[in-house]
C-alpha positions, -999 to +999 in steps of 0.1 A: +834+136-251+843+162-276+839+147-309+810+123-311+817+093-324+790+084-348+760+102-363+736+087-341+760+102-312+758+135-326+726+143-329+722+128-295+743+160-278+746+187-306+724+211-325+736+207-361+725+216-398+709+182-398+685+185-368+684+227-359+657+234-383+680+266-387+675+280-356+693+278-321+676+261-295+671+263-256+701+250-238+696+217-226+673+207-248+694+176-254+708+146-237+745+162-216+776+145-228+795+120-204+809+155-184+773+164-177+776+191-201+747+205-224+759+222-258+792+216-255+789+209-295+763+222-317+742+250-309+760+281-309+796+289-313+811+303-281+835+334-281+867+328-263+894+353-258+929+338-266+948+371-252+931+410-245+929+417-285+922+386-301+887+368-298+880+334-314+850+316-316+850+277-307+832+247-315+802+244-338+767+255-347+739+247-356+745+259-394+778+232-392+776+201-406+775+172-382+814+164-390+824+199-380+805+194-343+841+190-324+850+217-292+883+220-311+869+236-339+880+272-340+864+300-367+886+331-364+871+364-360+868+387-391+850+423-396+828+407-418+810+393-392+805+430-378+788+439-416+757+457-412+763+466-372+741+497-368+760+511-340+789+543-349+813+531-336+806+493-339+803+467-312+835+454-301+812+419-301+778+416-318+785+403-350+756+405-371+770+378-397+773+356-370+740+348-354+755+316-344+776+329-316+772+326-281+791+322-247+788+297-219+784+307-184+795+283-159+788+280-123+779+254-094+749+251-077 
């Protein structure tokens, strides 16, 4: 399931604007989706790397509105969301304007 279907559905699997409280939550903290996956939608936005130089980040968050929590959501990567890095030279990944963005680690037990 990548879009929910309803927004009973969504707040079922995803951490939205609607149910976060503004704040990202402990993985798993809601029902999996049919795959048995937990935050596939919602939560945090996940940084996927389309080629060596170009990083995206997919799906929604939990600032999104519940009709933006879809997988296939994709929110390009901008140096704005490297505004007010500390570090000379800047991180090649933290993105300060984007407290929203995470990664997924996958593995089998």
């Amino acid at each position: 399931m990548c879009q929910a279907d309803t927004r009973v559905e969504v707040d079922r699997f995803a951490w939205t604007a609607v149910n976060s409280a503004e704040k990202v939550h402990t993985v798993a903290s809601l029902q999996h989706d049919p795959m048995g996956l937990f935050d596939l939608q919602g939560n945090v936005s996940e940084w996927v790397l389309r080629s060596p130089d170009c990083a995206v980040l997919k799906g929604a968050n939990f600032t999104d509105p519940a009709e933006l929590a879809t997988c296939d959501r994709s929110i390009e990567d901008t140096d704005a969301l490297s505004d007010g890095d500390p570090q000379v030279p800047t991180s090649q990944w933290w993105r300060v304007g984007a407290p929203w963005a995470g990664f997924r680690l996958v593995f089998e037990d």
